[in-house]
C-alpha positions as CSV (number, residue, x, y, z in Angstrom):
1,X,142.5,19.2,97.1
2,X,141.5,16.0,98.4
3,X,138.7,17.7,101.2
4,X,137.1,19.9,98.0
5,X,136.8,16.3,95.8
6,X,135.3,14.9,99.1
7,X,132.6,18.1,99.2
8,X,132.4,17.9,95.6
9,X,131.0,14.5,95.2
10,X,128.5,15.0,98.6
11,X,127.0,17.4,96.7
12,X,126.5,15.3,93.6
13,X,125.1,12.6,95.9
14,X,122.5,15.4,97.9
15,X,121.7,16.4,94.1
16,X,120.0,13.3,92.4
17,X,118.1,12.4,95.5
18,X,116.5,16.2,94.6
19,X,116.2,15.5,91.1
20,X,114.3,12.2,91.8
21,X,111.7,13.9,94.1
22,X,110.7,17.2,92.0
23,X,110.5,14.6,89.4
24,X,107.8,12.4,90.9
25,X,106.2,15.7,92.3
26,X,106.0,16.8,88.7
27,X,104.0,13.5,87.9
28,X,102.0,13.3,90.3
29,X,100.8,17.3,89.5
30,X,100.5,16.1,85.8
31,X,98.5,13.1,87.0
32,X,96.2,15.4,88.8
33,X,95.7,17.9,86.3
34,X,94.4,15.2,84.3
35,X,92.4,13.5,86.4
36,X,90.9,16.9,86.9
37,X,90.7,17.6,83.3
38,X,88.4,14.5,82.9
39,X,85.9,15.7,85.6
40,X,85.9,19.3,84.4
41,X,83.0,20.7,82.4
42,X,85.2,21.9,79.8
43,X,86.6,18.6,78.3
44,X,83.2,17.5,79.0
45,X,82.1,19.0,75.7
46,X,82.2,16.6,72.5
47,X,82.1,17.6,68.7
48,X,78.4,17.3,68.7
49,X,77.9,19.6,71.7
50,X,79.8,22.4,69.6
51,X,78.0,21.7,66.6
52,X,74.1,22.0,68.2
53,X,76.0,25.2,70.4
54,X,76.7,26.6,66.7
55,X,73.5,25.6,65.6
56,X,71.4,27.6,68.7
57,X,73.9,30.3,67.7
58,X,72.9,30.7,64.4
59,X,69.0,30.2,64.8
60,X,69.8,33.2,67.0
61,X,71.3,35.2,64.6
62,X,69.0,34.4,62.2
63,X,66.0,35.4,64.8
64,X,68.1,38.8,65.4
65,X,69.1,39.5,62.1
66,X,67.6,43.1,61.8
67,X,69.4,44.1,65.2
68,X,72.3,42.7,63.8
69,X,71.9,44.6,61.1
70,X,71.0,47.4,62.7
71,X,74.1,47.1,64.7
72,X,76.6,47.3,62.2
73,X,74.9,50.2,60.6
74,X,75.2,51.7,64.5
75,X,79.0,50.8,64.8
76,X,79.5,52.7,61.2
77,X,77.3,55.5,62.4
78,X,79.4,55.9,65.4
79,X,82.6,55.7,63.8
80,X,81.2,59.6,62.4
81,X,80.3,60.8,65.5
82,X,76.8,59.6,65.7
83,X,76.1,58.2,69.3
84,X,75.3,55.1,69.5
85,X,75.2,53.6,73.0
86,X,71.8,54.0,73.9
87,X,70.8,53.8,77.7
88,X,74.2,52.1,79.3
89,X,75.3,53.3,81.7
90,X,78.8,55.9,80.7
91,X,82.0,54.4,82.8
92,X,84.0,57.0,84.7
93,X,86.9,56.5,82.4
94,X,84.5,57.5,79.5
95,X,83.3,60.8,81.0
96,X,84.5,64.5,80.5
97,X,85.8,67.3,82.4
98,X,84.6,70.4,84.0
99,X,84.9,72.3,80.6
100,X,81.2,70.8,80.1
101,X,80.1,73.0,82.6
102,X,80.0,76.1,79.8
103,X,78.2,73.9,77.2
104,X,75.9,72.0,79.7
105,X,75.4,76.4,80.6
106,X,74.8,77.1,77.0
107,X,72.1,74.5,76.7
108,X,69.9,75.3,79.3
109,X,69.9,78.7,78.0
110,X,69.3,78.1,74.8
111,X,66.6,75.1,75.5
112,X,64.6,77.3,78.4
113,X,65.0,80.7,77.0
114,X,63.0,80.0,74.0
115,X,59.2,80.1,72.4
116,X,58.3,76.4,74.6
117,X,58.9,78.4,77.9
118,X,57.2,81.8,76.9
119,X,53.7,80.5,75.2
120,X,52.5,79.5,78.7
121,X,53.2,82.6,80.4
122,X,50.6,84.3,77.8
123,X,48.3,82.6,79.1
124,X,48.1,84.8,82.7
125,X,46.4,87.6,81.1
126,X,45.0,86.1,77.5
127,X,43.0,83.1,79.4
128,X,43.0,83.3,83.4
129,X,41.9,87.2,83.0
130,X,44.7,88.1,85.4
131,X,46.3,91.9,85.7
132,X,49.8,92.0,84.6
133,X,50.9,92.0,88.5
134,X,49.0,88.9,89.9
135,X,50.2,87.2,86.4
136,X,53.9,88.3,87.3
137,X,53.8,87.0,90.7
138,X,52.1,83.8,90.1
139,X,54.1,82.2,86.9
140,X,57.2,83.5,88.3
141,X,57.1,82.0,91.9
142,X,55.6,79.1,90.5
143,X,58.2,78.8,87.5
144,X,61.1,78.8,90.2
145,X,59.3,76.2,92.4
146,X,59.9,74.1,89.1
147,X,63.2,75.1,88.6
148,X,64.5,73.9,92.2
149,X,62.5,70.5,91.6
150,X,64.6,70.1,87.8
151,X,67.9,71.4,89.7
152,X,67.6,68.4,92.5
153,X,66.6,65.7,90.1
154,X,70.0,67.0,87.6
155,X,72.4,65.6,90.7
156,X,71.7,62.0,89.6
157,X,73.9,62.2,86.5
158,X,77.1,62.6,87.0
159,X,77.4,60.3,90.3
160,X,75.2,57.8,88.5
161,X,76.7,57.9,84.6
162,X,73.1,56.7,83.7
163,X,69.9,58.9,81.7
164,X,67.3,60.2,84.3
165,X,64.6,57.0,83.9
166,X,67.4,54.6,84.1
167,X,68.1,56.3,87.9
168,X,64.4,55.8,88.2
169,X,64.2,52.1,88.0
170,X,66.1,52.1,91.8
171,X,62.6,53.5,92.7
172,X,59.8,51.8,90.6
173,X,62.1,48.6,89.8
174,X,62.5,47.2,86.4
175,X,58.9,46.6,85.6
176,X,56.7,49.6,86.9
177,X,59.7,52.5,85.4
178,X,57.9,51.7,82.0
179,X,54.5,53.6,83.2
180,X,56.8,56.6,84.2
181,X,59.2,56.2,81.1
182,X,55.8,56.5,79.1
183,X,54.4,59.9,80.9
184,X,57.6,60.7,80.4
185,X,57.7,60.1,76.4
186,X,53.9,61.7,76.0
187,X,55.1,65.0,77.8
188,X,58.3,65.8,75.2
189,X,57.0,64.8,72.2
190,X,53.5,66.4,73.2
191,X,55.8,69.4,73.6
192,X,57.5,68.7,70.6
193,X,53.7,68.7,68.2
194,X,53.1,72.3,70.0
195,X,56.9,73.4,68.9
196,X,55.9,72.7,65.7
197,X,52.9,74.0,65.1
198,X,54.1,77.4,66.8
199,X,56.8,77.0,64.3
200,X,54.6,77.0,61.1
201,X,52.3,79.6,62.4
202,X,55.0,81.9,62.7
203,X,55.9,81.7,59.3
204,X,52.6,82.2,58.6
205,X,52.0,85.2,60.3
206,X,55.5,87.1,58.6
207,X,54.3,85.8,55.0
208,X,50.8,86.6,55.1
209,X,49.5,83.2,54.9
210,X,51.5,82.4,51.4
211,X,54.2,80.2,53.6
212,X,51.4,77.3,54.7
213,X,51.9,76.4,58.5
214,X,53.0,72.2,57.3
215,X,56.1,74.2,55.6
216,X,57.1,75.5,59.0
217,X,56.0,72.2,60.8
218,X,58.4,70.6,58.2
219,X,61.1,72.8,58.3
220,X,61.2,72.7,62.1
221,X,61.1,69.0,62.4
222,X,64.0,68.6,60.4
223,X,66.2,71.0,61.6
224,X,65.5,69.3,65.2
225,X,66.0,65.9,63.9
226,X,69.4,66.5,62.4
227,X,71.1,67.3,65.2
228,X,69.2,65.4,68.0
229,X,70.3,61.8,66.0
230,X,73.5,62.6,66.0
231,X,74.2,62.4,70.3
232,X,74.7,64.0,73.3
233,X,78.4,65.7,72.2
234,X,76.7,67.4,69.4
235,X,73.6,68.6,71.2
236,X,75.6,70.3,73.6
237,X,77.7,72.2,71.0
238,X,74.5,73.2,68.7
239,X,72.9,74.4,72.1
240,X,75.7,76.4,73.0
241,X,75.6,77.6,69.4
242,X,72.0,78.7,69.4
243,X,71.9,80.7,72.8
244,X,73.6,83.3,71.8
245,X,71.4,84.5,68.0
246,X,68.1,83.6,70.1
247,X,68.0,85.6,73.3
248,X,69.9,88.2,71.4
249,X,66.5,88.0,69.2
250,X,64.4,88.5,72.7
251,X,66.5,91.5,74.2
252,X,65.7,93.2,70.3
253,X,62.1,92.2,71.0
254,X,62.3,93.8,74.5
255,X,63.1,97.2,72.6
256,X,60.4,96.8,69.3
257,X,57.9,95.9,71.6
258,X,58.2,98.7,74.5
259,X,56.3,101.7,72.5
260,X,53.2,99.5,73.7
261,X,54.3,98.6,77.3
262,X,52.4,101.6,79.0
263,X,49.1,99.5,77.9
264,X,50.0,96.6,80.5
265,X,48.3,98.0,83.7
266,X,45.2,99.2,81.7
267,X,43.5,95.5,82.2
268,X,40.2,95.6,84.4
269,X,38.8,92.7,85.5
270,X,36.9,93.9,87.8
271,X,33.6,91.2,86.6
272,X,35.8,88.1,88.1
273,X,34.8,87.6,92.0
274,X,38.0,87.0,94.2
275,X,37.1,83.5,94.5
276,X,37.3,82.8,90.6
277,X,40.6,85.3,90.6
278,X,42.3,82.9,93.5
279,X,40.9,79.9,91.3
280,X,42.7,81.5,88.2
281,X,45.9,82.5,89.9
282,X,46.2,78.7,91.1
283,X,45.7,77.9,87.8
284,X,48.4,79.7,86.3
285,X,50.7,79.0,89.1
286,X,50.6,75.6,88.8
287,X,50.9,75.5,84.8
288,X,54.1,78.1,84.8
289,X,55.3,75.6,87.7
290,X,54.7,72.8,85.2
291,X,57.0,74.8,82.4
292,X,59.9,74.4,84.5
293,X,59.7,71.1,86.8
294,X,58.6,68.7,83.6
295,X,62.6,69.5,83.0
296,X,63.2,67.5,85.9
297,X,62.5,64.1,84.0
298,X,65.4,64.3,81.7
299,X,68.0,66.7,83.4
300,X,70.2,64.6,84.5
301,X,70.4,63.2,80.6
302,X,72.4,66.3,79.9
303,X,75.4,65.2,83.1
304,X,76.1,61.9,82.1
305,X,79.6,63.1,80.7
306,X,80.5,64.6,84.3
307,X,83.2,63.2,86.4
308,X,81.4,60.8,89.3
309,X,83.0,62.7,91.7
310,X,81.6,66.3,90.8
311,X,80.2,68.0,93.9
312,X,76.2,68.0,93.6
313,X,76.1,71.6,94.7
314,X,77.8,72.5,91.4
315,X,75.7,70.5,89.2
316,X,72.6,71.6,91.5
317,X,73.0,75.6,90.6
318,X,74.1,75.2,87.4
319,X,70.8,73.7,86.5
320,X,68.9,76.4,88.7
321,X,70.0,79.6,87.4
322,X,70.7,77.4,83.9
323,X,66.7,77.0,83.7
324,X,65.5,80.2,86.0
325,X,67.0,83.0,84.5
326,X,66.4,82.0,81.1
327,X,62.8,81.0,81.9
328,X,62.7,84.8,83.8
329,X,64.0,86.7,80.6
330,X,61.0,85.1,78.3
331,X,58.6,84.7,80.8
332,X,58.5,88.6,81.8
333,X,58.2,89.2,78.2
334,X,55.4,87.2,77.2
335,X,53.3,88.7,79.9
336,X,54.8,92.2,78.7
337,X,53.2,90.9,75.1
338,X,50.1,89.5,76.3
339,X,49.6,92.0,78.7
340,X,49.3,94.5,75.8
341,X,47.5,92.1,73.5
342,X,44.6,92.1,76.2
343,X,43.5,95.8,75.6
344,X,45.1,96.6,72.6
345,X,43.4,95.5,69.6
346,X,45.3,95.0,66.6
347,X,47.6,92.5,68.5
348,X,44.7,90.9,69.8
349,X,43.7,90.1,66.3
350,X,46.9,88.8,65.4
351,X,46.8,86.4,68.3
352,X,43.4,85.3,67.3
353,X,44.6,85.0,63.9
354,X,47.9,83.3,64.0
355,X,48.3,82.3,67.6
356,X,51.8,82.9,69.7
357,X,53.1,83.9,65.6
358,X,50.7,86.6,65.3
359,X,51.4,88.2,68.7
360,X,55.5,87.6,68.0
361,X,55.1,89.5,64.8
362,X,53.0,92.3,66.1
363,X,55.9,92.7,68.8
364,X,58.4,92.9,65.6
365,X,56.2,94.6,62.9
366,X,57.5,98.2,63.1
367,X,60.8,97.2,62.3
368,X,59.3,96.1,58.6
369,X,61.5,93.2,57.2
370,X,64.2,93.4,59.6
371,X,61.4,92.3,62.2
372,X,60.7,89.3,60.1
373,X,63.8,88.3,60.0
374,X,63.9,88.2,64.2
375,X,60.8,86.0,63.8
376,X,63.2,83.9,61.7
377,X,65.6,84.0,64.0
378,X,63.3,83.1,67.0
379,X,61.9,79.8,65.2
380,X,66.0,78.6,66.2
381,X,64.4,78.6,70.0
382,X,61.7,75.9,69.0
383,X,64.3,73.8,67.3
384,X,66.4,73.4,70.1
385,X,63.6,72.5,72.1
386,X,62.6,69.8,69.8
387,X,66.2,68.9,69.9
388,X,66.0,68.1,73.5
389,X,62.6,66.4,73.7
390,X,63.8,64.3,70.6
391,X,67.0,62.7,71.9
392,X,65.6,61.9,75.6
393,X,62.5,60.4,74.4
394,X,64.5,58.0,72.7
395,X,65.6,56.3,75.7
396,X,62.3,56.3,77.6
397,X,61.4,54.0,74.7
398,X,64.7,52.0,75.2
399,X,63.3,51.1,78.6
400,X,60.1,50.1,77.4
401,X,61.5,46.3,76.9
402,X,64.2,44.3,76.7
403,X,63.7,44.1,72.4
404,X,63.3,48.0,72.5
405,X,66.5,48.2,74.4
406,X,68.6,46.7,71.6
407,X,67.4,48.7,69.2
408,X,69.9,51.9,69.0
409,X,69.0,55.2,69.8
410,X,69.5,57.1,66.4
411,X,66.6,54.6,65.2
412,X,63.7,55.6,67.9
413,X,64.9,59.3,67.2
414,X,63.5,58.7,63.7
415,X,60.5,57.2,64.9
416,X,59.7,60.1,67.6
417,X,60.2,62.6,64.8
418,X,57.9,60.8,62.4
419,X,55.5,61.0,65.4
420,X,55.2,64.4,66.2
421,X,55.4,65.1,62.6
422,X,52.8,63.5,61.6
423,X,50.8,64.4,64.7
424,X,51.3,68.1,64.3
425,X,50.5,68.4,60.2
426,X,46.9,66.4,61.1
427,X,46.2,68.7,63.8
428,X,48.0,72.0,63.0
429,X,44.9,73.6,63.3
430,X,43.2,73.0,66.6
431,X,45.5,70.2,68.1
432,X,48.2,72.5,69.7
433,X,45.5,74.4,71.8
434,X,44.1,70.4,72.9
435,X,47.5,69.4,74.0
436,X,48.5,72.7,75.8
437,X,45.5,72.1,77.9
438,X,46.6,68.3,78.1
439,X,50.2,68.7,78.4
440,X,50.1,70.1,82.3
441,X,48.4,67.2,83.4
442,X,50.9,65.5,82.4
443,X,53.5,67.6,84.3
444,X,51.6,66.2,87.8
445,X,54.0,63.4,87.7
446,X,57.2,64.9,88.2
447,X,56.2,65.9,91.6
448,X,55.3,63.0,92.2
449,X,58.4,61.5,91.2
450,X,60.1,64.3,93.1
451,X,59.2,63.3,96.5
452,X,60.2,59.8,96.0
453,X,63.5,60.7,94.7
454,X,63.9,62.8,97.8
455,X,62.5,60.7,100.4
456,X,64.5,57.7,99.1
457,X,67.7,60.1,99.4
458,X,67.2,61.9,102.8
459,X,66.0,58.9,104.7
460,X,66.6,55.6,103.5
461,X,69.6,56.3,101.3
462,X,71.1,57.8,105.0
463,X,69.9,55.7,107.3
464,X,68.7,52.7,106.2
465,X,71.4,51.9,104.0
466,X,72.1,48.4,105.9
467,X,68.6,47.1,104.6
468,X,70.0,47.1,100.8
469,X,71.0,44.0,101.5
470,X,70.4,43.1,97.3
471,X,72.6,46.1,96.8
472,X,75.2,46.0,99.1
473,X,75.3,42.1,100.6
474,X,76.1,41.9,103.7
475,X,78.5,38.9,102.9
476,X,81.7,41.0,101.0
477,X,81.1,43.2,104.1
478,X,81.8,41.0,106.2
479,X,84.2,39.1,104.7
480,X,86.1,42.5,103.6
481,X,86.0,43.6,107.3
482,X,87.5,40.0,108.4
483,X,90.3,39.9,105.9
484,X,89.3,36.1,104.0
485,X,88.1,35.9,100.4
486,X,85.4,33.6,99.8
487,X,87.6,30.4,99.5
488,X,88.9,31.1,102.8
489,X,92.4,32.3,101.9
490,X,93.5,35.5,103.4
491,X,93.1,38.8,101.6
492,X,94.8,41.3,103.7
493,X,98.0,40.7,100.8
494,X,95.7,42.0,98.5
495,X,94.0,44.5,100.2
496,X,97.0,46.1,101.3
497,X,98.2,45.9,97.3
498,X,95.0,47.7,96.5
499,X,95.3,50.4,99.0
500,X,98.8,51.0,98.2
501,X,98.9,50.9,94.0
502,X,95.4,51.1,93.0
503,X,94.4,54.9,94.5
504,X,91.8,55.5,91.9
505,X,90.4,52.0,92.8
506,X,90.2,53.4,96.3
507,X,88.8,56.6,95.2
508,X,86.0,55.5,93.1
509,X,85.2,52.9,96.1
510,X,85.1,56.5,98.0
511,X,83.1,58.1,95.8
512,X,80.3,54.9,95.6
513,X,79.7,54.7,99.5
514,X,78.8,59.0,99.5
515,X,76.6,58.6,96.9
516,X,75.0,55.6,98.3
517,X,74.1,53.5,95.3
518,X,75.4,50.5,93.7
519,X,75.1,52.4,90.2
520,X,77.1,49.2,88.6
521,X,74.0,47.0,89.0
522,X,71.7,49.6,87.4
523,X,70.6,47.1,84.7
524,X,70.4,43.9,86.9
525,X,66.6,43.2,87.8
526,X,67.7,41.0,90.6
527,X,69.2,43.4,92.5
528,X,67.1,46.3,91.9
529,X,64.0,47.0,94.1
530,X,60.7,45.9,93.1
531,X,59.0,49.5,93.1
532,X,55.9,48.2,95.0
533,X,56.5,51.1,97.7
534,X,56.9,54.1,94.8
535,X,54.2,52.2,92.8
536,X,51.5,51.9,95.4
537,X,52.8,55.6,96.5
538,X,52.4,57.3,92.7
539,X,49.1,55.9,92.6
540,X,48.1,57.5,96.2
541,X,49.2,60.6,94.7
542,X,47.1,60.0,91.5
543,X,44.2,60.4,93.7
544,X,45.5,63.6,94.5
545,X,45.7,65.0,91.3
546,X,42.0,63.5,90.6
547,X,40.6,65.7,93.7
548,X,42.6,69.0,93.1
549,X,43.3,69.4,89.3
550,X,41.3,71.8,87.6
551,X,41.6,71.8,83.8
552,X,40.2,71.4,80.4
553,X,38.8,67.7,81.0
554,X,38.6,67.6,84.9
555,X,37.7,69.9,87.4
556,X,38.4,68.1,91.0
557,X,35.8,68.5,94.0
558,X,38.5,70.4,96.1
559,X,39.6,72.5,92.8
560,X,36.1,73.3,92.2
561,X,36.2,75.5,96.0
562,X,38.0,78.1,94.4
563,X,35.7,79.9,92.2
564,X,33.8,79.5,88.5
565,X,36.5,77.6,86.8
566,X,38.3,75.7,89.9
567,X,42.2,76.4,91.8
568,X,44.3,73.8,90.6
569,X,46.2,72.2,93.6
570,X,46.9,69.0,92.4
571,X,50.6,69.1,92.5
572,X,50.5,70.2,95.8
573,X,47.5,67.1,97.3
574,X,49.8,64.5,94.7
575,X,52.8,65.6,96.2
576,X,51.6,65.6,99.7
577,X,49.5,62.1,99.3
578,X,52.3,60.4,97.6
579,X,55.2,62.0,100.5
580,X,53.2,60.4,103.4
581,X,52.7,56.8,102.4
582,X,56.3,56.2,100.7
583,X,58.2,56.2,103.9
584,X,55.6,53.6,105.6
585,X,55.5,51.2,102.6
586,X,59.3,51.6,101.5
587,X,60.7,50.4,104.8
588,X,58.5,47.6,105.1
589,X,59.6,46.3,101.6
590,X,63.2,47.2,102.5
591,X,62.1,44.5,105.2
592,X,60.8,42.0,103.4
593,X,62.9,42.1,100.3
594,X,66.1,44.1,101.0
595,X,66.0,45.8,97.9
């Protein structure tokens, strides 16, 4: 007994010793934190600092009222399915699955197997006075170059989470994407007048001029409007929805139409020289080419919703054969139609009469009633190209500016409809022809665009990766490879943590480094390249398109070689112009400005 007491009171002597010292520890770490408190910018903040902070805050909520406004009318939108988050950028944890693969299917055929994709192809025989054989192999070859240009420019979505010209600003930069965000807005809603004029003259044409062609502008416009404000969820679903009643319509048009198809070799132009011929067949190349590529500016609009890590092969052919076989099925019959309209004269008459509608109901008019009810039926194509046009143009105005940016997206979908709605009743009558001799020219871009996009993925993207130096600092590199945060402290603990619990972490850190972008800073202008290199390189290729375009307002000195009316080539000298000077002027602002 007497040896435990003995222990027993050591023990109490070793304790209070203990006691004493974490005590004066814990004053001296209280005396610390408050002699840290004084000096920290926090307590550093009085009542009258707060008070002119609230004040600033509510000058700026009074200066952005309507946004605010507009905001809580977006959030109540949204809350019934209305889509509301403009152009930022979808997280991966927001995304979909690979079931969008079927309606992402559905909507390329019901967007580019419609009236928008066949009224160019009548234009081989009607205008460029080529046989139904040089008109076939011209607008088709040229109408799949397009398609592979759309199909490449669709694998930026779903690694990116981000529209098509918010991708572009890691080309042009925050400041010079506007121009292209512009030619972008002027092609779809120029697109979108023609739609709508089509539209009305096909109701014109089944109603013998009692339907006015504004009732069918109207009635088209808001059809397209309805669905396109509501986001990218419900565009996919009406899309899929549509396919199926509209090319059913074509293959019935196919059969009403073929008691006339023995007329389509019967065309003679034997009074064009070759020259003029070549010219023509250029011509027509490059505007079936332009039907198809023009997708390429808002393609990868329609993969945001994607997993990040979807393989670009899938995403590539799914847009290929989702815009080329479509695009085949109308294309072949509106030279079948055209073809016959050429040398057969009651059609011809129609087409004079009522444009594209005439010709459509001349294909449809034996079966009586039932035939006007496929042109009905066919005036569901036009909508969901409007559809389309409508909801990407919306975010090419959202990068316009900072201001425009706030503003949601179901608000510039109104404005673009009131656009081309007013735009197409003031010129229903001779507009559409002006604009589909306008709207190509504006297609020139996209190849443009194109060869950036590539040259930017193939060579710097691969091999000059280390100069991104905005994008991916070379700092965290090294301090990563060494194992030290930026305080000094180690950070293998953590690593190893993060390697061993956090897999997706890993995986997504994977899935960043084969894509080569930092998509995460895709809306911070510090990081983001200037676009001097693609700037000065677009406007090399502009040059191109000035010398070999041959249209309506221009014919260039080297389009003016091939024949009477001039070969347009510009795509082809833009392309080329615009390929050769990037490489030389992106690495040297790589260089200079690591971004």
């Amino acid at each position: 007994m007497v040896p435990q007491e003995n222990n027993n009171n050591d023990n109490s002597k070793n304790v209070k010793p203990d006691i004493d010292f974490a005590k004066e520890k814990q004053t001296e770490i209280f005396n610390d934190l408050g002699r840290q408190r004084e000096f920290t910018p926090v307590t550093l903040i009085d009542s009258e600092t707060i008070q002119d902070n609230d004040s600033a805050s509510f000058e700026k909520a009074k200066y952005f009222g309507i946004l605010n406004k507009l905001k809580y009318f977006s959030d109540r939108l949204d809350a019934l399915g209305v889509e509301s988050t403009g152009i930022d950028r979808i997280s991966h944890y927001e995304r979909g699955s690979s079931r969008l693969f079927l309606h992402v299917a559905g909507l390329w055929l019901s967007a580019t197997g419609g009236l928008s994709s066949m009224s160019s192809f009548l234009l081989g025989p009607l205008l460029f006075g080529l046989t139904f054989n040089e008109s076939l192999v011209s607008g088709l070859v040229g109408m799949a170059i397009g398609c592979l240009i759309a199909a490449y420019c669709s694998t930026m979505g779903p690694q990116s989470g981000c529209r098509q010209m918010v991708t572009a600003r890691y080309l042009f930069g925050w400041w010079f994407v506007k121009l292209v965000a512009l030619a972008a807005i002027i092609g779809v809603l120029g697109w979108s007048v023609v739609n709508s004029v089509v539209g009305g003259e096909m109701l014109a044409a089944i109603s013998n001029d009692k339907v006015p062609v504004w009732v069918g502008i109207v009635i088209v416009t808001g059809c397209s409007f309805f669905v396109a404000v509501f986001g990218i969820q419900q565009v996919l679903r009406v899309e899929t929805y549509l396919a199926v009643p509209v090319l059913t319509t074509f293959l019935l048009l196919y059969i009403s139409s073929s008691n006339k198809y023995d007329l389509i070799h019967t065309i003679d132009n034997s009074n064009l020289t070759k020259e003029t011929i070549k010219g023509n067949w250029l011509s027509f190349f490059s505007l079936c080419y332009s039907i198809t590529s023009t997708w390429g500016s808002i393609t990868a609009d329609y993969y945001i919703l994607f997993p990040e890590d979807t393989a670009h092969y899938k995403v590539f052919f799914l847009t290929l054969f989702g815009t080329l076989v479509p695009t085949l099925f109308v294309g072949v019959l509106g030279l079948l139609l055209s073809a016959v309209a050429v040398t057969y004269q009651p059609w011809n008459d129609e087409y004079n009469t009522h444009g594209m509608g005439g010709l459509l109901w001349s294909g449809f008019s034996r079966w009586n009633g039932f035939g006007k009810f496929c042109v009905v039926i066919l005036i569901l194509s036009l909508v969901s190209n409007n559809i389309i046009n409508t909801y990407s143009a919306a975010f090419s105005i959202q990068l316009s500016s900072v201001m425009c940016s706030k503003i949601p997206r179901w608000f510039w979908s109104i404005v673009c409809t009131i656009i081309y709605l007013v735009c197409a009743l003031v010129g229903r009558n001779h507009f559409s022809t002006i604009l589909g001799n306008f709207l190509p020219m504006i297609g020139y871009w996209i190849s443009m665009y194109f060869i950036l996009l590539l040259e930017e993925n193939l060579i710097f993207r691969r091999y000059f990766l280390h100069l991104f130096t905005k994008e991916f600092p070379p700092k965290e590199q090294n301090d990563n490879e060494s194992g030290f945060n930026d305080d000094g402290t180690s950070s293998n603990i953590s690593r190893v943590s993060t390697t061993v619990t956090n897999l997706h972490l890993l995986k997504r850190r994977h899935i960043a480094v084969h894509h080569r972008y930092n998509w995460d800073e895709w809306d911070n202008s510090d990081v983001l390249t200037h676009g001097y290199a693609a700037t000065f390189a677009f406007l090399c290729g502009v040059a191109g398109v000035v010398v070999g375009m041959a249209q309506a307002y221009w014919i260039g000195p080297i389009a003016r070689k091939f024949g009477e009316f001039g070969g347009d080539i510009a795509m082809w000298l833009s392309m080329g112009f615009s390929g050769i000077v990037y490489p030389w002027v992106r690495y040297l602002e790589l260089k200079k400005y690591g971004r």
